[in-house]
N, CA, C and O atoms as a printed pandas DataFrame, in Angstrom:
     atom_number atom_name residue_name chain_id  residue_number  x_coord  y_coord  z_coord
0              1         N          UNK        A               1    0.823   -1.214    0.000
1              2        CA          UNK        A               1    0.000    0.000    0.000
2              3         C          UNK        A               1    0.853    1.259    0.000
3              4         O          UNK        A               1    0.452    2.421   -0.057
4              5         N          UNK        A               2    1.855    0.903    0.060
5              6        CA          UNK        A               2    3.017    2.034    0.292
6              7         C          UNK        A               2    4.066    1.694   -1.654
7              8         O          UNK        A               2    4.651    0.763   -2.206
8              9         N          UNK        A               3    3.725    3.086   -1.939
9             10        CA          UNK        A               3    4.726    3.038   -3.132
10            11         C          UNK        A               3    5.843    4.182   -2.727
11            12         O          UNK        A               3    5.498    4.986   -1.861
12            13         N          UNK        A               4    7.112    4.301   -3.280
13            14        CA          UNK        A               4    8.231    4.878   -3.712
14            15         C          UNK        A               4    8.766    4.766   -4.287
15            16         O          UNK        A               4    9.291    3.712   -4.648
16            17         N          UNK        A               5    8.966    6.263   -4.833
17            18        CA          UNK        A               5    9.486    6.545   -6.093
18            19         C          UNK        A               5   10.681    7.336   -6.002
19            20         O          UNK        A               5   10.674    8.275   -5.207
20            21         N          UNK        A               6   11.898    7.064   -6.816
21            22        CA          UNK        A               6   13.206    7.880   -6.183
22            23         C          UNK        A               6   13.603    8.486   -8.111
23            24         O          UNK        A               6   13.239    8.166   -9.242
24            25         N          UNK        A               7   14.497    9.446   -7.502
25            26        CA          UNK        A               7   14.856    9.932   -8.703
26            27         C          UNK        A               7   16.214   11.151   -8.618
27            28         O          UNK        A               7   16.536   11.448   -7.468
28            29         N          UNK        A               8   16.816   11.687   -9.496
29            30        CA          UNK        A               8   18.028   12.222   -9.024
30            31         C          UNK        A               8   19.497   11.874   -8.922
31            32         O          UNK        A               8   20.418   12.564   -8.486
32            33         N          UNK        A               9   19.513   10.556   -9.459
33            34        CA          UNK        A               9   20.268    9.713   -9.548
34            35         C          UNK        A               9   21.614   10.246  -11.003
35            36         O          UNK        A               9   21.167   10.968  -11.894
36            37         N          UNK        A              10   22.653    9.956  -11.054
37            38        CA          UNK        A              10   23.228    9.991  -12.391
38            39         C          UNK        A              10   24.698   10.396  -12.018
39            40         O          UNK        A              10   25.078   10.559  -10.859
40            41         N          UNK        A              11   25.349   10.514  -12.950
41            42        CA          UNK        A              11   26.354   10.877  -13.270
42            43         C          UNK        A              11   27.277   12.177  -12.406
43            44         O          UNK        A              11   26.548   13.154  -12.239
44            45         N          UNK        A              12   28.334   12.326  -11.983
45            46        CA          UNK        A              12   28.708   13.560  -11.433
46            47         C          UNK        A              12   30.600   13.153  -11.188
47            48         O          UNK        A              12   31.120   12.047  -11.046
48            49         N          UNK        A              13   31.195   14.425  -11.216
49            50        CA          UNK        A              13   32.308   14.681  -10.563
50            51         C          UNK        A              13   32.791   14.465   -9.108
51            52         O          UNK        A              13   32.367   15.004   -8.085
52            53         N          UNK        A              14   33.817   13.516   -9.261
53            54        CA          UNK        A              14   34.036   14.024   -7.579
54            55         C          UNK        A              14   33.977   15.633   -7.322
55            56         O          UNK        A              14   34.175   16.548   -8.120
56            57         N          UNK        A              15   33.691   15.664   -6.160
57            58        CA          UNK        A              15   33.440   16.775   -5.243
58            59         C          UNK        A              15   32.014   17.804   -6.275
59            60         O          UNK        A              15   31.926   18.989   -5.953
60            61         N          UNK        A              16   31.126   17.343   -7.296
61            62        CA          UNK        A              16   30.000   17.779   -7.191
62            63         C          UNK        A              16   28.957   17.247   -6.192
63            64         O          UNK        A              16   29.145   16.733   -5.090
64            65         N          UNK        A              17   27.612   17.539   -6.964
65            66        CA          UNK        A              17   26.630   17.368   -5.602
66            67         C          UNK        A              17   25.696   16.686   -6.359
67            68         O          UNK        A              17   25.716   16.961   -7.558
68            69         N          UNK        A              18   25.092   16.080   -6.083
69            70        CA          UNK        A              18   23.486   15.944   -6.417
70            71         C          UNK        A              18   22.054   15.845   -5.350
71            72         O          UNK        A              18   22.077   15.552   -4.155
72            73         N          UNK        A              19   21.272   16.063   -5.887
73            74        CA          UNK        A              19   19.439   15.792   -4.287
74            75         C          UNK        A              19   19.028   14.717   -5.484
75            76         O          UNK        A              19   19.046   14.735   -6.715
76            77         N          UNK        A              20   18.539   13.499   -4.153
77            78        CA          UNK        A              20   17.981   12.445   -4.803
78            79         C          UNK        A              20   16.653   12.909   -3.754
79            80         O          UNK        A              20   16.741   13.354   -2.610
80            81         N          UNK        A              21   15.492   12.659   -4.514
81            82        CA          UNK        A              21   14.217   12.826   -4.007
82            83         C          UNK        A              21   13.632   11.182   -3.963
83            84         O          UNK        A              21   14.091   10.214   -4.569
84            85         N          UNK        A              22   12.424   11.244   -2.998
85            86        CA          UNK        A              22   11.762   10.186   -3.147
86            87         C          UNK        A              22   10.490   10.422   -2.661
87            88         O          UNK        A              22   10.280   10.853   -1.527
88            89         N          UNK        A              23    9.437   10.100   -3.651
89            90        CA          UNK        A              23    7.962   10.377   -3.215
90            91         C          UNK        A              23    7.345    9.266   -3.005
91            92         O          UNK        A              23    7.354    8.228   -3.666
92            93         N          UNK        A              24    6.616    9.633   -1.707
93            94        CA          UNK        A              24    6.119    8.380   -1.328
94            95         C          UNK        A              24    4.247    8.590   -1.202
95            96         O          UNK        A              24    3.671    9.660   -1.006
96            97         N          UNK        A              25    3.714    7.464   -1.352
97            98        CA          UNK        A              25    2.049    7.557   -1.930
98            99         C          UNK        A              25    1.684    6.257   -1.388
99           100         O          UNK        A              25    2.248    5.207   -1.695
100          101         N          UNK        A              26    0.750    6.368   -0.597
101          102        CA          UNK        A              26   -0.353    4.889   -0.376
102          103         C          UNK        A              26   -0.216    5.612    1.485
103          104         O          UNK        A              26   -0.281    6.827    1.670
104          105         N          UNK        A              27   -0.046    4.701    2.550
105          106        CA          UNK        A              27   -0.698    4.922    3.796
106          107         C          UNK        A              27    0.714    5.501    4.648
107          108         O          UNK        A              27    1.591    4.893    5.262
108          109         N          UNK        A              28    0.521    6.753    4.413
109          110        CA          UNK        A              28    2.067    7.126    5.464
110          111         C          UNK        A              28    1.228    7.568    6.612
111          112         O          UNK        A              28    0.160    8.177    6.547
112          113         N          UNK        A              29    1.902    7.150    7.728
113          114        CA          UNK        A              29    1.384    7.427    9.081
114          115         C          UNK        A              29    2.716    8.895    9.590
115          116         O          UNK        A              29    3.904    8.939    9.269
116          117         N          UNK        A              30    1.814   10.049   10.560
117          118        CA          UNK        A              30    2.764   10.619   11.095
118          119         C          UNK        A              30    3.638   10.475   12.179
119          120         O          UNK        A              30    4.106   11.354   12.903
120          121         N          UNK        A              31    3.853    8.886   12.213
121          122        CA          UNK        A              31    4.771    8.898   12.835
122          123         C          UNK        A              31    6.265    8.053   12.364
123          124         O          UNK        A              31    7.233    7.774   13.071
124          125         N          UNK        A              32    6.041    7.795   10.982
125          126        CA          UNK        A              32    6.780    7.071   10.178
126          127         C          UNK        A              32    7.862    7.690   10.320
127          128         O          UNK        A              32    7.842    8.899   10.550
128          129         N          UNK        A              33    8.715    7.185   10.242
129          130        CA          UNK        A              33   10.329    7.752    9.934
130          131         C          UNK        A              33   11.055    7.265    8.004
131          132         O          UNK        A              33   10.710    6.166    7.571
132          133         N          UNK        A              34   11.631    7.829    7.437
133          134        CA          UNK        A              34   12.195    7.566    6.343
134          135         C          UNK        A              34   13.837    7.236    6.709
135          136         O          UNK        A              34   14.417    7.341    7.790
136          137         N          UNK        A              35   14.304    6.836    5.498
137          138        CA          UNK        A              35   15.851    6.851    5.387
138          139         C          UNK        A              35   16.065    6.405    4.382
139          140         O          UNK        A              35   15.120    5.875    3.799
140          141         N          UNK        A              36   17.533    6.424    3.674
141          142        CA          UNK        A              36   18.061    6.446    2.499
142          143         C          UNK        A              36   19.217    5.232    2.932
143          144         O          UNK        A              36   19.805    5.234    4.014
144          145         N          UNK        A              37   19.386    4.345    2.005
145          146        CA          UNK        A              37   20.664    3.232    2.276
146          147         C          UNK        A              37   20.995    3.305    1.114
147          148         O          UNK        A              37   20.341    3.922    0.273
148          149         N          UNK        A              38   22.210    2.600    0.850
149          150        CA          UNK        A              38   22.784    2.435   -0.777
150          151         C          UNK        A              38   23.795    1.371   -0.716
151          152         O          UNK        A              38   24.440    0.995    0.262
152          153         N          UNK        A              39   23.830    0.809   -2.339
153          154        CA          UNK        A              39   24.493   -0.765   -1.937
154          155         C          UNK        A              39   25.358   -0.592   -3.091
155          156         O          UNK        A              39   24.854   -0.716   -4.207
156          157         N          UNK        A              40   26.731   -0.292   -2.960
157          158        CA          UNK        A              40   27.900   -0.341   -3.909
158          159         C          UNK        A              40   28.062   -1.644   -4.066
159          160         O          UNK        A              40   27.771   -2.489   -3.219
160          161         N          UNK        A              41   28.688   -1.923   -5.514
161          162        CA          UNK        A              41   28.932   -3.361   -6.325
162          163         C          UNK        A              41   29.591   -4.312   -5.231
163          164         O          UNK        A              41   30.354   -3.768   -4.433
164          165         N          UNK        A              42   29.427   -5.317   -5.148
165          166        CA          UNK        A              42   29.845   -6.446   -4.391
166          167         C          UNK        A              42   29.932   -6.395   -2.475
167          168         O          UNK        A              42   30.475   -7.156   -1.675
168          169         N          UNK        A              43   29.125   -5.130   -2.292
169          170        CA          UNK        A              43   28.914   -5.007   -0.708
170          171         C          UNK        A              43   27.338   -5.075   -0.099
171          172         O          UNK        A              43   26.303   -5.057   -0.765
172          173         N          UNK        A              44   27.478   -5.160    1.401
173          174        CA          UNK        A              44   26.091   -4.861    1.661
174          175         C          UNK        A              44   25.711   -4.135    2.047
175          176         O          UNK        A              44   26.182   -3.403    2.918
176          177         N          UNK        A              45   24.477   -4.076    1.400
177          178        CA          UNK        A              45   23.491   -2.484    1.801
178          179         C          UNK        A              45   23.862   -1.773    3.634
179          180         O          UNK        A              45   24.091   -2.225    4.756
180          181         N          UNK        A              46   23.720   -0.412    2.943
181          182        CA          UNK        A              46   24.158    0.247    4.140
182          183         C          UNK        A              46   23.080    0.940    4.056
183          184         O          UNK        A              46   22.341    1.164    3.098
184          185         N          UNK        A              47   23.028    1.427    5.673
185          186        CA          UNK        A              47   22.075    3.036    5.905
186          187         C          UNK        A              47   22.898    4.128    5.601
187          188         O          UNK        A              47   24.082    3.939    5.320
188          189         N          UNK        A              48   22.424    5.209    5.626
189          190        CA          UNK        A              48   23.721    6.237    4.705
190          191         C          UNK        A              48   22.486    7.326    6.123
191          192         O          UNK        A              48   23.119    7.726    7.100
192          193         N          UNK        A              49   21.172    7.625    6.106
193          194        CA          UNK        A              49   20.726    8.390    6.618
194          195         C          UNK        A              49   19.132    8.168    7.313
195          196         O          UNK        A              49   18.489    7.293    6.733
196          197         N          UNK        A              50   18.656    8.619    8.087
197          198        CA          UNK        A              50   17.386    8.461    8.449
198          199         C          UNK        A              50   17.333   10.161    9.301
199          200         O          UNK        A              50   18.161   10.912    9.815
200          201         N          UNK        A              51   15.341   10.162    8.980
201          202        CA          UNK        A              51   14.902   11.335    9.706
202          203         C          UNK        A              51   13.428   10.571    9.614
203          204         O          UNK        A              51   12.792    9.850    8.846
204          205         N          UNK        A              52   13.283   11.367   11.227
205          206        CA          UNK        A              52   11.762   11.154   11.956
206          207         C          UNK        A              52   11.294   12.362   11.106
207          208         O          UNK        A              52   11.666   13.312   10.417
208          209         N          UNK        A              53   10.121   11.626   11.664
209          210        CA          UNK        A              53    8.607   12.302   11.117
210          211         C          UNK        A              53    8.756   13.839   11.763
211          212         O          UNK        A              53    8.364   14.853   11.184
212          213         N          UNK        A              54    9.329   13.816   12.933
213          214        CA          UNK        A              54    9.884   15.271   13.619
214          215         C          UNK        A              54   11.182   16.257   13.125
215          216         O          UNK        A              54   11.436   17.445   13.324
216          217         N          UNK        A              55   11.829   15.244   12.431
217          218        CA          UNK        A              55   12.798   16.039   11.628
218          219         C          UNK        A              55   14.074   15.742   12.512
219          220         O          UNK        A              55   14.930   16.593   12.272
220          221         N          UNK        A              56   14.411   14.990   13.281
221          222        CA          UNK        A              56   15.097   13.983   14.026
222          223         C          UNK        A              56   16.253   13.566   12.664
223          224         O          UNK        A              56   15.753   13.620   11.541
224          225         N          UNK        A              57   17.562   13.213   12.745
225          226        CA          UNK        A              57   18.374   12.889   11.937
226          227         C          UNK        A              57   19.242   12.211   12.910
227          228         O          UNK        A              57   19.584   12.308   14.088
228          229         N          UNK        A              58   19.491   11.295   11.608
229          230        CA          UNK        A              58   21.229   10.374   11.867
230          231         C          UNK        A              58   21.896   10.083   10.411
231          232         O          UNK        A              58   21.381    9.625    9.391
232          233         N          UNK        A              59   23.021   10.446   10.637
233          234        CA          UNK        A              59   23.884    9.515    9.453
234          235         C          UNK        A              59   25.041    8.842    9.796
235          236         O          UNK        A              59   25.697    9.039   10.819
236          237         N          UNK        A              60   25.322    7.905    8.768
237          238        CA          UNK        A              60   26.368    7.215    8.946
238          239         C          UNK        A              60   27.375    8.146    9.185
239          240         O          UNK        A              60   27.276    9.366    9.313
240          241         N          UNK        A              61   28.463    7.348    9.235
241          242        CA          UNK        A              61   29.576    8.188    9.538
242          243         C          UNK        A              61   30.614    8.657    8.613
243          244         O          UNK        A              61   31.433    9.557    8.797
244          245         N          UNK        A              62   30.432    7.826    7.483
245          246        CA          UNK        A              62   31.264    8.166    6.538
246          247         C          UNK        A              62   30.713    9.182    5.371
247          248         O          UNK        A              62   31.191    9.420    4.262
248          249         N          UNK        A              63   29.366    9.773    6.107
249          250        CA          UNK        A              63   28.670   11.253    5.117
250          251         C          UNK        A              63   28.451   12.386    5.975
251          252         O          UNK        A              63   28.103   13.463    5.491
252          253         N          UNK        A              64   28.612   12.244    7.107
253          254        CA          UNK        A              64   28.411   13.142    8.056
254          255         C          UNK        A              64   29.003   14.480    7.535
255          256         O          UNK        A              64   29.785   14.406    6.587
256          257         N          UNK        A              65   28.792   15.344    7.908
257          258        CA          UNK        A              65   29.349   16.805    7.343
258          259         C          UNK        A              65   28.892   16.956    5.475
259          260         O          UNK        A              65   28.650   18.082    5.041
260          261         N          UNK        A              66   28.844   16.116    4.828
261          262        CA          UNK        A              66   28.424   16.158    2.995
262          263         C          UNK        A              66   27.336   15.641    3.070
263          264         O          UNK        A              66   26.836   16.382    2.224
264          265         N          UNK        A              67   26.223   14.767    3.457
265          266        CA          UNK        A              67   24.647   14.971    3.153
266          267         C          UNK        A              67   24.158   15.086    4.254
267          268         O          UNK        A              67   24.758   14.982    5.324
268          269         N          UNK        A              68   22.782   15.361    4.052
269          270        CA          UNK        A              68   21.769   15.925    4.355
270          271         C          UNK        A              68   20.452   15.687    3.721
271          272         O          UNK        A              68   20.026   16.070    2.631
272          273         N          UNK        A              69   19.582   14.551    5.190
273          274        CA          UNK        A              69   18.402   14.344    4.567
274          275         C          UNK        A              69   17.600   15.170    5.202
275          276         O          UNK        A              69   17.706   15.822    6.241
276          277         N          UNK        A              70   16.442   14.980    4.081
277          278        CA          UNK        A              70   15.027   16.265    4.855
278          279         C          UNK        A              70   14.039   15.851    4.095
279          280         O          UNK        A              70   13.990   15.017    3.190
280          281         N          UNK        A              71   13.170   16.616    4.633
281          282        CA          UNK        A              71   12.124   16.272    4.253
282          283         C          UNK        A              71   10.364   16.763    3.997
283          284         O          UNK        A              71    9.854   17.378    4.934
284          285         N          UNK        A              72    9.657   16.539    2.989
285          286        CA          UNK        A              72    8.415   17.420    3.302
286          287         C          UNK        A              72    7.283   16.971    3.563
287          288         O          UNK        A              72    6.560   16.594    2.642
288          289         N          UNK        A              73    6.875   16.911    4.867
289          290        CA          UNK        A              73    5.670   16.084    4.917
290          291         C          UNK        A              73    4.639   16.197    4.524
291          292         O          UNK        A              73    3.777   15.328    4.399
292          293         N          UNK        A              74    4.586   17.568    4.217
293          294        CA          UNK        A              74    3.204   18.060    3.288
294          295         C          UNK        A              74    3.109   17.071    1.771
295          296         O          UNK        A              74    2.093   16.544    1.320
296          297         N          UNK        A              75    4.321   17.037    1.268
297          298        CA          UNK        A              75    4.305   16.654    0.148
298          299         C          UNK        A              75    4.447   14.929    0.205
299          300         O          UNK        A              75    4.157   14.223   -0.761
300          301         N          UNK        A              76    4.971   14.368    1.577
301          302        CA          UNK        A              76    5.586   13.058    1.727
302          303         C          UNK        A              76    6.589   12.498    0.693
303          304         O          UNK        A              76    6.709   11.407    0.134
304          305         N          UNK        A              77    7.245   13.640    0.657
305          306        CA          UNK        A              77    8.578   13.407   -0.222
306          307         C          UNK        A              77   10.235   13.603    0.734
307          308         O          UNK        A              77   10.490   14.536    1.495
308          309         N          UNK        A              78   10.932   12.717    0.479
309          310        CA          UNK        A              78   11.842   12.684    1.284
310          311         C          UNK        A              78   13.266   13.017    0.046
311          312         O          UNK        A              78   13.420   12.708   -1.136
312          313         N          UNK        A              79   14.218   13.882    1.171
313          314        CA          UNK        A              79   15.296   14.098   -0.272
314          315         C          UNK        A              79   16.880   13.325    0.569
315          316         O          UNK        A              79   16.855   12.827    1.694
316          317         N          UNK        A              80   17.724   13.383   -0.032
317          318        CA          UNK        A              80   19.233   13.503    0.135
318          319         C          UNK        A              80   19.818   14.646   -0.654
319          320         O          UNK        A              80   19.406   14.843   -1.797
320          321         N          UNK        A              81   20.674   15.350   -0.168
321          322        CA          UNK        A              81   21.042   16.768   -0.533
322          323         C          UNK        A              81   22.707   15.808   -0.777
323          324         O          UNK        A              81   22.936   14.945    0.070
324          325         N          UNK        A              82   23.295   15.922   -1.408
325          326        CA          UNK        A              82   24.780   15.106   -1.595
326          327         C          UNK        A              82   25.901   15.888   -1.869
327          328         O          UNK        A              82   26.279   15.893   -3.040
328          329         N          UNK        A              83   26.496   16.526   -1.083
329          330        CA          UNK        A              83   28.008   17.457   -1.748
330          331         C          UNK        A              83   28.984   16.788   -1.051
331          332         O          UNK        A              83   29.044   16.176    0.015
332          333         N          UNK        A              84   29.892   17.135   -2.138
333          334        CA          UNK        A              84   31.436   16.878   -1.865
334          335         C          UNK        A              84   31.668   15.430   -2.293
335          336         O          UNK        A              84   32.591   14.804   -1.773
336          337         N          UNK        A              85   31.018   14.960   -3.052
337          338        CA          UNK        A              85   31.085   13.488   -3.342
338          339         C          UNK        A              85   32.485   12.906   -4.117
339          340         O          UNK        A              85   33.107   13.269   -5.116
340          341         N          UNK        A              86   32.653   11.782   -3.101
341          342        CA          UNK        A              86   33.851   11.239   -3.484
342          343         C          UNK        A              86   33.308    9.762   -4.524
343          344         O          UNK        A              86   32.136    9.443   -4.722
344          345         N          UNK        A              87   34.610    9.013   -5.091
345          346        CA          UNK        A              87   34.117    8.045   -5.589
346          347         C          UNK        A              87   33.396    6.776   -4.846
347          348         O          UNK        A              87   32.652    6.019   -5.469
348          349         N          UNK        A              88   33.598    6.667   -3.880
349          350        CA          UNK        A              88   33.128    5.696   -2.718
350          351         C          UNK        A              88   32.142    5.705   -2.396
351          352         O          UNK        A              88   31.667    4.699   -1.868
352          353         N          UNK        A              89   31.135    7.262   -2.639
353          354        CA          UNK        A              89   29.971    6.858   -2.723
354          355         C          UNK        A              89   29.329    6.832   -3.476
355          356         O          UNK        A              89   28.225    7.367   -3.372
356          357         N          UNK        A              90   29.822    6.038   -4.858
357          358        CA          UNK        A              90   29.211    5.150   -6.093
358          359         C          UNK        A              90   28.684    3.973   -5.319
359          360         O          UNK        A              90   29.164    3.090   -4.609
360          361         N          UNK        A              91   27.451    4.342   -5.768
361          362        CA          UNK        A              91   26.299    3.192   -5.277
362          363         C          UNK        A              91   25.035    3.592   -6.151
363          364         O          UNK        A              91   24.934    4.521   -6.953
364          365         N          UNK        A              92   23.571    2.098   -5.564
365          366        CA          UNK        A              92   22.361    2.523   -5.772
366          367         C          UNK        A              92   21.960    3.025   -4.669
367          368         O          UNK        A              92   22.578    2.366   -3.832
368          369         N          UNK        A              93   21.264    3.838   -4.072
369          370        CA          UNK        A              93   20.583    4.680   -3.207
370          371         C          UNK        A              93   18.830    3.954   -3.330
371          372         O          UNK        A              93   18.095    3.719   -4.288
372          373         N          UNK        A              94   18.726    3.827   -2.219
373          374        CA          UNK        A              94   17.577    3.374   -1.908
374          375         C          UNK        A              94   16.791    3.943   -0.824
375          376         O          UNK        A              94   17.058    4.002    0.377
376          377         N          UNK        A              95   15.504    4.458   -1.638
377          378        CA          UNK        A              95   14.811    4.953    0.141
378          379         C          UNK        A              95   14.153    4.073    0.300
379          380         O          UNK        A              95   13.856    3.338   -0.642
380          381         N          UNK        A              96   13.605    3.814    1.856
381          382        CA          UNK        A              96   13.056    3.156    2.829
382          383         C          UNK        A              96   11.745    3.820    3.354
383          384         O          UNK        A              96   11.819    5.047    3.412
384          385         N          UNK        A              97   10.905    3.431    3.634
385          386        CA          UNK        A              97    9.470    3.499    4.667
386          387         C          UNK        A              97    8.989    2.427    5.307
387          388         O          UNK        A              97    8.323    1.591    4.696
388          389         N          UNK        A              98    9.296    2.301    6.773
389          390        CA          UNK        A              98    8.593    1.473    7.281
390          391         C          UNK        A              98    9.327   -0.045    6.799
391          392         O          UNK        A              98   10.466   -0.023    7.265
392          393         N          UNK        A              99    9.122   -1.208    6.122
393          394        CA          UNK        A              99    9.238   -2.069    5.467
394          395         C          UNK        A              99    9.526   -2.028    3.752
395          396         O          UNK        A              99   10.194   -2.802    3.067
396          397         N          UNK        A             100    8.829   -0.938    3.398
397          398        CA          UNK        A             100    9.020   -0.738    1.901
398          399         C          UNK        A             100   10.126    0.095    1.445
399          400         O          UNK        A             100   10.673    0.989    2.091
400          401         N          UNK        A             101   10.257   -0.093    0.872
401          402        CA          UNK        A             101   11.969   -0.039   -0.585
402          403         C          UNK        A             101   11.084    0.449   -1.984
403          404         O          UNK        A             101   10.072    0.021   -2.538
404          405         N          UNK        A             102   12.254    1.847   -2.300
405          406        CA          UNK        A             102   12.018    2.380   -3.349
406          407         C          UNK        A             102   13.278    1.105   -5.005
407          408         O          UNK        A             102   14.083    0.177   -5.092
408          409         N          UNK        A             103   12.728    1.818   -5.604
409          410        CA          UNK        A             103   13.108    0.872   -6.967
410          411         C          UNK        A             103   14.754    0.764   -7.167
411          412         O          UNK        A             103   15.329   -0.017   -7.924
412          413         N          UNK        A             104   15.457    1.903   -6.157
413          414        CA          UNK        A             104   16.921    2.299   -6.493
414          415         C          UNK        A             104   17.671    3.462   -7.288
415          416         O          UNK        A             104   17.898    3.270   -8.483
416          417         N          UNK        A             105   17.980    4.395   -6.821
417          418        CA          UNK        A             105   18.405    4.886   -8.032
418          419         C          UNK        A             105   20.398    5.166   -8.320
419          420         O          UNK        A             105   21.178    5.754   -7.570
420          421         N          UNK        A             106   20.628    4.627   -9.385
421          422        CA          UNK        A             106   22.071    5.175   -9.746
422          423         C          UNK        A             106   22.708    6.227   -9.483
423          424         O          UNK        A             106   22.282    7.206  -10.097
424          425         N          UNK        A             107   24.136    6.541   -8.361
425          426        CA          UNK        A             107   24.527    7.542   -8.296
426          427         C          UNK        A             107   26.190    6.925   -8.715
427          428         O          UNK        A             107   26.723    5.894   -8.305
428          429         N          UNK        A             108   26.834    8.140   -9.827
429          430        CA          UNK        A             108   28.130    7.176  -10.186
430          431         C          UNK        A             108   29.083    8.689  -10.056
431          432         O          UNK        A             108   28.786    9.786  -10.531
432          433         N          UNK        A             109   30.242    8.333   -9.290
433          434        CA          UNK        A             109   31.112    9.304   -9.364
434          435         C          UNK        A             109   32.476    8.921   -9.434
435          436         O          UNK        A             109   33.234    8.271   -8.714
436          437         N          UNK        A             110   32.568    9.563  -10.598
437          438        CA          UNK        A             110   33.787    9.353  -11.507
438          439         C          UNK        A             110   34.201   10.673  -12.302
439          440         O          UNK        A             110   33.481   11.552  -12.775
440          441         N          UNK        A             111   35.318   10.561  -12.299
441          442        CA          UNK        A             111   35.745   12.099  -13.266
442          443         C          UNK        A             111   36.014   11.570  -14.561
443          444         O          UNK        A             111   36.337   12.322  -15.480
């Protein structure tokens, strides 16, 4: 009953930026929390970020200071704001709700 949809994904320079968005549609409760994970080639999925329904945050540790999730509950769209990107965080990016998983989207950084 829960769909997500991610997008924002692509191509970039080390040390550019990109916002991956993700809209979410079917039964969001206000007290849901979101988060963003991402799974580089031959590893396992990581959390990269989460924020409460209050606007509450955590990130991993290896993005701390370069993203930034947020979010609009009016809209029930959740973003990642991404600067300073190194190659390491070439991955798929995946948002989360509750149990449900968005489709993935490609982030590749390479010069």
């Amino acid at each position: 009953q829960v769909q997500l949809l991610e997008s924002g994904g692509g191509l970039v320079q080390p040390g550019g930026s990109l916002r991956l968005s993700c809209a979410a549609s079917g039964r969001i409760f206000s007290t849901d929390g979101m988060g963003w994970y991402r799974q580089a080639p031959g590893k396992q999925r990581e959390l990269v970020a989460v924020i409460t329904s209050g606007g509450s945050t955590n990130y991993a540790d290896s993005v701390k200071g370069r993203f930034t999730i947020s979010r609009d509950n009016a809209k029930n769209a959740l973003y990642l704001q991404m600067n300073s990107l190194k190659p390491e965080d070439t991955a798929v990016y995946y948002c989360k709700l509750r149990w449900f998983w968005g489709q993935g989207t490609q982030v590749t950084v390479s010069s």
